[in-house]
C-alpha positions in Angstrom: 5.2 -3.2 2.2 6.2 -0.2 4.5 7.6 2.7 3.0 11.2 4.4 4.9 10.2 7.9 6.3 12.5 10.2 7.5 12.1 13.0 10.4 13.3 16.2 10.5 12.9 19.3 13.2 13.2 22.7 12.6 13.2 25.7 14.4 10.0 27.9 14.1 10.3 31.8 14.7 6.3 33.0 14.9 4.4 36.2 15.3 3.1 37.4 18.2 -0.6 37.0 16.1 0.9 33.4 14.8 2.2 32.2 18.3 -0.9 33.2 20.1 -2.9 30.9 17.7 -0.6 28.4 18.6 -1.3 28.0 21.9 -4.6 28.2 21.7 -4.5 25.4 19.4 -2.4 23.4 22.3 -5.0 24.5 24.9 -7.7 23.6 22.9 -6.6 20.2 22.1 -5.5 19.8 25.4 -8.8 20.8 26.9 -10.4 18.1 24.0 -8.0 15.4 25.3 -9.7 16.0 28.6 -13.3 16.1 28.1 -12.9 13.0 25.6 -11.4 11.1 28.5 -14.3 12.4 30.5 -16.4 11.1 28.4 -14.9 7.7 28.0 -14.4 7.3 31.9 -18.4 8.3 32.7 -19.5 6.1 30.3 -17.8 3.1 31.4 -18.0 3.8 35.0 -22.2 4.5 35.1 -23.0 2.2 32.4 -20.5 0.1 31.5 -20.6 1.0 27.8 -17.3 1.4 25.7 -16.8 4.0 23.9 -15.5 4.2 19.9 -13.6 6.8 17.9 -16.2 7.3 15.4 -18.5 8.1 18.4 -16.6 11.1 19.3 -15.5 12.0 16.4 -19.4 12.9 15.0 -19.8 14.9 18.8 -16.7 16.4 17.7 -18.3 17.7 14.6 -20.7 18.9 16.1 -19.6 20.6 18.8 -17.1 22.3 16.7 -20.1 24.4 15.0 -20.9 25.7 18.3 -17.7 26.1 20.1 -16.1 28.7 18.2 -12.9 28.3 20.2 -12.4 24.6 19.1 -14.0 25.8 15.6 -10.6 27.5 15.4 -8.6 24.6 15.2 -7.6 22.8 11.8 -10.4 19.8 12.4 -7.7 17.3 11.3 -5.9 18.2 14.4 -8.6 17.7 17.0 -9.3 14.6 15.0 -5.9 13.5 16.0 -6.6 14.5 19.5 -9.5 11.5 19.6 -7.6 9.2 17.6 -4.5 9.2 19.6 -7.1 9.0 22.9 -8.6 5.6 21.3 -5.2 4.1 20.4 -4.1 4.9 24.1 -7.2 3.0 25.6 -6.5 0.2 22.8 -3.1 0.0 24.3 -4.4 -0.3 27.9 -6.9 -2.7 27.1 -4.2 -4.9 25.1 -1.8 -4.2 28.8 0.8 -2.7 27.1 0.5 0.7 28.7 -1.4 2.0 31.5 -4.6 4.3 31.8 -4.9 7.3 30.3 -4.3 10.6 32.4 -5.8 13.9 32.2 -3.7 16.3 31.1 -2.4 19.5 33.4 -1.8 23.0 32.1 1.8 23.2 31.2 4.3 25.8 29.2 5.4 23.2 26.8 3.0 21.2 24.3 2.2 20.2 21.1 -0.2 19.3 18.3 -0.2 17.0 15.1 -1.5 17.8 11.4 -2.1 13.5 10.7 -2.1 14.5 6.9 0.1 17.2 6.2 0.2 15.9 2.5 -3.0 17.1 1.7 -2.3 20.7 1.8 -2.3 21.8 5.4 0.8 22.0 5.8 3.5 23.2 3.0 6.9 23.6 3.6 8.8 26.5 1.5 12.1 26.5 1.8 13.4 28.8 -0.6 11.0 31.8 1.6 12.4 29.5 4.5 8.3 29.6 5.7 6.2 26.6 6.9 2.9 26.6 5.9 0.1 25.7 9.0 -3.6 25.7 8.5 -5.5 28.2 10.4 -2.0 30.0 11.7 -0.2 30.9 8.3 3.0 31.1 7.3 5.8 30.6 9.5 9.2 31.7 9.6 11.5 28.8 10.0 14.8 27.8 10.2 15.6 25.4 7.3 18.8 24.2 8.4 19.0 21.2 5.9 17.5 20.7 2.4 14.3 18.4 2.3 14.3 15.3 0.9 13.1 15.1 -3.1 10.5 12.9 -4.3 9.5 12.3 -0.7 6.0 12.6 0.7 5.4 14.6 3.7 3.3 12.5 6.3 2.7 14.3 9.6 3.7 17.6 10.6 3.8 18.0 14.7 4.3 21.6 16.1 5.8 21.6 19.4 6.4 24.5 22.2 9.2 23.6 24.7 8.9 24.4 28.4 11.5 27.3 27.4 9.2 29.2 25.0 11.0 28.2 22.0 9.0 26.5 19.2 9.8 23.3 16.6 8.5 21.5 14.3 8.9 17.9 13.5 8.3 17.1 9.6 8.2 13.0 8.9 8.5 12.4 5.1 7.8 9.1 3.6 10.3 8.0 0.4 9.2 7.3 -2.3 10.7 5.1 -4.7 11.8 6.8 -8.2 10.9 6.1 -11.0 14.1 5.2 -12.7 14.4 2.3 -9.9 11.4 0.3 -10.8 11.8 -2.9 -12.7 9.8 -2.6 -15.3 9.0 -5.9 -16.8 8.4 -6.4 -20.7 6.0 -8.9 -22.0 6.2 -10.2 -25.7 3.6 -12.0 -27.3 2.7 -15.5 -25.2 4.0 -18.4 -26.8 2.4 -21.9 -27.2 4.4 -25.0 -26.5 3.4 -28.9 -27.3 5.0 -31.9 -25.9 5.1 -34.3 -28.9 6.4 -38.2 -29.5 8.7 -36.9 -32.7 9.9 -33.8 -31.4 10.4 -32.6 -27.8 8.8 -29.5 -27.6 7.1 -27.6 -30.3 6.8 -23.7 -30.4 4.0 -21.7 -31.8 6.9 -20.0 -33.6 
């Protein structure tokens, strides 16, 4: 059973130190978006061997321990990067979408935290700040209250081509409590189907 989530975009209001981070973490995934495809494309084309998520993913590790650059970047977000390449070649291969393109240089971008639940991202709205691994604490503009009892999913930071700066929260309810039907067992009962009576009860 799918859980309801629930989206919500705010207005983010970085640093100079926090916004330069930030679009070094949309270069370098955008530059790992490229090189992935790269990868994919040379593979296929000189060899004809496919190429799987896992498979990038450990050159991934790897190359962020020697690329200090991409070493930068939360590693659940590159992650992302690679996982949202594989589902757009799933996609292609299943013909509902065409082939993936390199991505250009551009003023506007964005990247995903895929588990913002698990501490990278924490939103504080009393300090009206937004938590983001490996940028800080980010002033933001909480214009409505967040949802109680809700889990936050994913967490996507996006730059418009105007220079201005969001970020997109998707929370996934969860049920309370108080609304579960909670159901009571007493103690089982034995029956018997007899020629004098009906039915006879262990009690």
């Amino acid at each position: 059973m799918m859980m309801p989530v629930v989206a919500f975009r705010f207005r983010l209001y970085p640093s100079s130190k926090q916004e330069a981070m930030m679009l070094h973490t949309i270069e370098a995934t955008r530059v790992l978006w490229n090189d992935a495809l790269a990868h994919r494309k040379t593979r296929w084309e000189s060899d004809r061997r496919s190429t799987s998520y896992n498979m990038q993913a450990a050159i991934l590790t790897f190359e962020r321990k020697q690329d200090a650059g991409l070493g930068s970047v939360h590693s659940q977000v590159s992650q992302d990067v690679l996982r949202r390449l594989d589902k757009a070649f799933k996609s292609f291969f299943a013909h509902r979408a065409k082939y993936p393109r390199f991505k250009k240089r551009s003023t506007a971008g964005s990247f995903t935290y895929p588990q913002a639940y698990n501490g990278s991202v924490k939103p504080d709205v009393m300090r009206r700040r937004l938590y983001l691994s490996k940028i800080g604490n980010v002033r933001t503009a909480f214009h409505r209250p967040l949802p109680k009892d809700a889990l936050l999913k994913t967490c996507t930071v996006m730059r418009e081509s105007d220079g201005k700066w969001f970020a997109s929260l998707v929370f996934e309810d969860v049920v309370p409590l108080q609304n579960v039907v909670v159901m009571k067992f007493v103690s089982p009962v034995g029956i018997d189907l007899g020629l004098r009576s009906l039915i006879v009860t262990s009690d």
